[in-house]
Kinemage of the C-alpha trace (Angstrom):
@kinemage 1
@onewidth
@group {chain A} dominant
@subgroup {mainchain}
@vectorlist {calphas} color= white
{ca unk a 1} P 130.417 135.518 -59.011
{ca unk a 2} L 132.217 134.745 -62.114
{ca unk a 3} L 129.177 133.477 -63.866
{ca unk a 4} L 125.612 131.467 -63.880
{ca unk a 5} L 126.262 128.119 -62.641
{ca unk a 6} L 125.976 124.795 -65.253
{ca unk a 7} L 123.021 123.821 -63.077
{ca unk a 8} L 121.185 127.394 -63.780
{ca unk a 9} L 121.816 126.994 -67.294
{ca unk a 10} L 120.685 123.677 -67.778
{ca unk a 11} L 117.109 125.288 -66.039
{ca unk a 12} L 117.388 128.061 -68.617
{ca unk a 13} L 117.515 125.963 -71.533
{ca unk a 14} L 115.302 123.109 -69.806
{ca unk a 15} L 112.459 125.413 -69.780
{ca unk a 16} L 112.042 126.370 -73.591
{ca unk a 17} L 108.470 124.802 -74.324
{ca unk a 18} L 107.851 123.637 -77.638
{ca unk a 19} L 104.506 124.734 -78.792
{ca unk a 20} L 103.463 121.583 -80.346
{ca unk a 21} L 101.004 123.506 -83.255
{ca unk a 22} L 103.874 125.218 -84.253
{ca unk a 23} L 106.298 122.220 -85.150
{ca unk a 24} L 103.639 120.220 -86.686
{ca unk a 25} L 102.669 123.227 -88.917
{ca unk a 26} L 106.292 122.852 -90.357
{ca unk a 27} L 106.424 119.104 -90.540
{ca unk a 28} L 105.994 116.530 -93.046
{ca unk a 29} L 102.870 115.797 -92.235
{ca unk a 30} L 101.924 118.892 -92.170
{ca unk a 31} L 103.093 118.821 -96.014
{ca unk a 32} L 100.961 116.101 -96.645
{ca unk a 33} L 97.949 117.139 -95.315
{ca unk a 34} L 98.172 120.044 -97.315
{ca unk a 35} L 98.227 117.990 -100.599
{ca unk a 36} L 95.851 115.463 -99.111
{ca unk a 37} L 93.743 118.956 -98.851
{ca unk a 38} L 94.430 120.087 -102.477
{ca unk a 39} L 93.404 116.570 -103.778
{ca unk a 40} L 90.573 116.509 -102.270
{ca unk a 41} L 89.384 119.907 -103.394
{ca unk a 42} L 90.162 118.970 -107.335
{ca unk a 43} L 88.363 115.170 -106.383
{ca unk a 44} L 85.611 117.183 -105.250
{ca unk a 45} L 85.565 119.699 -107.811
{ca unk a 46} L 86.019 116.930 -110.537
{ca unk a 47} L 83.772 114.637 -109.376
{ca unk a 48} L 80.717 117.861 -108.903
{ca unk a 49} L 81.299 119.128 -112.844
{ca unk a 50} L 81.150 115.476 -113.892
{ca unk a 51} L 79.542 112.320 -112.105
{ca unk a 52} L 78.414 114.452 -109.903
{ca unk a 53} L 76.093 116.555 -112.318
{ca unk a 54} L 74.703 113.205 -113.840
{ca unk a 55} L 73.699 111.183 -110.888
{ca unk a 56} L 71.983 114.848 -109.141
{ca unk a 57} L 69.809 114.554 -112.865
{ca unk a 58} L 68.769 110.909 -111.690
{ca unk a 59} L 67.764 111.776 -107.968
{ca unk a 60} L 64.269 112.060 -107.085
{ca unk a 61} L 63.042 115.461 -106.293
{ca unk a 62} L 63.153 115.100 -102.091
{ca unk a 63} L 66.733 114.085 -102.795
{ca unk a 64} L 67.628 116.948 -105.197
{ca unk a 65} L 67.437 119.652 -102.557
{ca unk a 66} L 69.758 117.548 -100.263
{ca unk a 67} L 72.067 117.375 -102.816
{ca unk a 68} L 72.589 121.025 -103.974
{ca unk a 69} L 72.724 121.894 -100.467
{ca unk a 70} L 75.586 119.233 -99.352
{ca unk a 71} L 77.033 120.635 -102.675
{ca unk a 72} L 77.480 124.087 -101.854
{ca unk a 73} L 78.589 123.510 -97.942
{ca unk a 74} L 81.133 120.901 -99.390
{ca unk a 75} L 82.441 123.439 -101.646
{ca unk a 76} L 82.299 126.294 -99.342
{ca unk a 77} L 84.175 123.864 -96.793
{ca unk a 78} L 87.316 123.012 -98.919
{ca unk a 79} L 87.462 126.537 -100.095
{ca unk a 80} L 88.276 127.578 -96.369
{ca unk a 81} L 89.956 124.623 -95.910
{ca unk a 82} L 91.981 125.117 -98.895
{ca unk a 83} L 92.602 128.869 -97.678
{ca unk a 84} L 93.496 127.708 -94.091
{ca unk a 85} L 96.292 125.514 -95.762
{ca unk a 86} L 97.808 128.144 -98.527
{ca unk a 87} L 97.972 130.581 -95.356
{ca unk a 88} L 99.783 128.264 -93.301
{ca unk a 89} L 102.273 127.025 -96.115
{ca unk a 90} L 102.736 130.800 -97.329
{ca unk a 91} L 104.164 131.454 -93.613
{ca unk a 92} L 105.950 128.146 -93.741
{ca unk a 93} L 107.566 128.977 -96.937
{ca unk a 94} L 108.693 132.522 -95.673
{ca unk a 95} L 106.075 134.332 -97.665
{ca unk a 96} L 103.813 135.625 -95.055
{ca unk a 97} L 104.583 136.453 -91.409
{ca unk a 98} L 102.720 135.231 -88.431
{ca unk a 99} L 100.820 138.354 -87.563
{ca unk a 100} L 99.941 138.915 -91.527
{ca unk a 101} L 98.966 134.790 -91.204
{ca unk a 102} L 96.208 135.708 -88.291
{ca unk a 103} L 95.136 138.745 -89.771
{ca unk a 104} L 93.972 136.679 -92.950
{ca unk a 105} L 92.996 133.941 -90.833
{ca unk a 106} L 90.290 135.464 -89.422
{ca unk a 107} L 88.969 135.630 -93.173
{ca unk a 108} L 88.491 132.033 -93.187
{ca unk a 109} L 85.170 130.572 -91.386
{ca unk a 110} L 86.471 127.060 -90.057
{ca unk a 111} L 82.362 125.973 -89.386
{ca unk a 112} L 81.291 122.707 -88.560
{ca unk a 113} L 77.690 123.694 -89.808
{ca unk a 114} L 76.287 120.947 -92.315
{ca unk a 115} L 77.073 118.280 -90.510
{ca unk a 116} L 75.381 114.861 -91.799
{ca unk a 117} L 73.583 114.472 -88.533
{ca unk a 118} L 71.684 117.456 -89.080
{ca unk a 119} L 70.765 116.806 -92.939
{ca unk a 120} L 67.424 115.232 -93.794
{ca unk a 121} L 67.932 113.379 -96.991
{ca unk a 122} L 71.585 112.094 -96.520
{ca unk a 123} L 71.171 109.150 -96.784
{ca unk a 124} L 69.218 109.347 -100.274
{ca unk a 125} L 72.550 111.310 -101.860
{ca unk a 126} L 75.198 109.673 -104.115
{ca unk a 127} L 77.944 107.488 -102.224
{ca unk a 128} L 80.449 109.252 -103.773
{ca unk a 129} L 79.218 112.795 -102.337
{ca unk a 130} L 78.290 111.517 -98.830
{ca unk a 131} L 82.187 109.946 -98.834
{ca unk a 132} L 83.560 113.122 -100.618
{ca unk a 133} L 81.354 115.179 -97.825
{ca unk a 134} L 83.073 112.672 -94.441
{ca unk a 135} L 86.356 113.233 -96.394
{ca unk a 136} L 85.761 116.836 -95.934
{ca unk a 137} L 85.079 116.635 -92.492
{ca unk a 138} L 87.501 114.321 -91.159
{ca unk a 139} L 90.098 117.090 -93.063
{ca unk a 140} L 88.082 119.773 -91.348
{ca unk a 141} L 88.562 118.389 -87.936
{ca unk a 142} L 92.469 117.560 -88.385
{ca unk a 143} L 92.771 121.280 -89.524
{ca unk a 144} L 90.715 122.671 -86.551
{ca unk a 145} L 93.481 121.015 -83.832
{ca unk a 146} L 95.963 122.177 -85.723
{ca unk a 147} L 94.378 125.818 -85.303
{ca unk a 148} L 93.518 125.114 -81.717
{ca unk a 149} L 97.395 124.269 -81.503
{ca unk a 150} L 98.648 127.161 -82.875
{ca unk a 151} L 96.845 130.054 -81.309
{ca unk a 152} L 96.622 128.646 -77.713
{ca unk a 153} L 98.565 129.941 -75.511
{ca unk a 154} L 101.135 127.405 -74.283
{ca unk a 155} L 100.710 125.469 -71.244
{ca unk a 156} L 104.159 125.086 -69.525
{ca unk a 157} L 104.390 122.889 -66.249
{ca unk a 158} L 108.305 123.703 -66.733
{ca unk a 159} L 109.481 126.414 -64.219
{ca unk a 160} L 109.995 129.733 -66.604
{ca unk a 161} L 112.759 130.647 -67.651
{ca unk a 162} L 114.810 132.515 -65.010
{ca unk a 163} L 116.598 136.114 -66.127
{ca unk a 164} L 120.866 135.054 -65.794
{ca unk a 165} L 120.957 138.345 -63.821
{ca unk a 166} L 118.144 137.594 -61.402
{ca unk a 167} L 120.712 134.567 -59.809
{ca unk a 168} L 123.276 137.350 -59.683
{ca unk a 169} L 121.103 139.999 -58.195
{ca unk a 170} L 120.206 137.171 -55.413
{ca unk a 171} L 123.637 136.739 -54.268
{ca unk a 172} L 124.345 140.319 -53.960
{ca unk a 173} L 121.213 141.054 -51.899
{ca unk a 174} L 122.402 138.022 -49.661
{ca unk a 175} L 126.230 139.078 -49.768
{ca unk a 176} L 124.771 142.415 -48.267
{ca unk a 177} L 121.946 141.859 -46.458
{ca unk a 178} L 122.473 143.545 -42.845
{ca unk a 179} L 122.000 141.003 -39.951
{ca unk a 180} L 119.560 141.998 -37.409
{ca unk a 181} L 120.785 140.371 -34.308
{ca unk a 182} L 118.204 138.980 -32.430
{ca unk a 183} L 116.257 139.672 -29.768
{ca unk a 184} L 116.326 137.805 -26.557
């Protein structure tokens, strides 16, 4: 009774599961989707105060609503896109804990309303918009896993891990267990 077997051990530490959200929120690639994010938000930003403005003064009237609507649901997007990342990198970076992380995350919206599907007049806005707008969503949709990932509970088909005492406790019970003899 020295001690927990190597066998019970190797259980033990067999049966850590890595929540896979978690790692990849600390990754390089996490790190570049975050500046893949931030690009995309100045691109968009950029491209709306600039070409943007001039081609949405050349669209015909039917496609002028289209456009100031895709414009404001693309920015609103990236903004809580753009939140969703700072949050994550502030707790990356030591600046935020998990629990203060959720708590502001529930500040963010992550919607998939706007949609292209659902837009009459789509197909009548800029190229550059519509791309900047799939650009958006494809980040959108990367981001929303990621979220998924992180505040799912794990699913573990290892065996839990076992308390070192419990295999201890075991052995006593059976060490003193009183034998019933049977009856005939």
């Amino acid at each position: 009774m020295a001690g927990t077997s190597s066998v019970d051990s190797d259980l033990n530490r067999d049966s850590v599961t890595v929540a896979f959200g978690e790692k990849y929120a600390v990754s390089e690639q996490f790190t570049a989707m975050f500046r893949e994010g931030m690009a995309l938000v100045e691109e968009t930003a950029a491209y709306l105060d600039g070409e943007g403005r001039s081609e949405a003064k050349e669209l015909p009237s039917s496609a002028s609503l289209a456009y100031a609507t895709e414009s404001m649901r693309l920015t609103t997007r990236l903004m809580q896109l753009a939140s969703w990342l700072l949050i994550r990198r502030a707790v990356n970076e030591g600046e935020m804990t998990p629990a203060q992380a959720l708590e502001e995350k529930h500040k963010v919206k992550l919607q998939t309303v706007g949609r292209t599907e659902h837009t009459d007049g789509f197909d009548e806005l800029p190229d550059r918009l519509k791309e900047l707008i799939e650009e958006s969503f494809r980040l959108h949709d990367r981001i929303m896993m990621i979220d998924r990932l992180l505040h799912e509970e794990p699913k573990s088909t290892a065996r839990p891990a076992k308390n070192p005492l419990s295999t201890q406790l075991d052995r006593l019970r059976m060490a003193f267990e009183v034998q019933t003899p049977e009856k005939d």
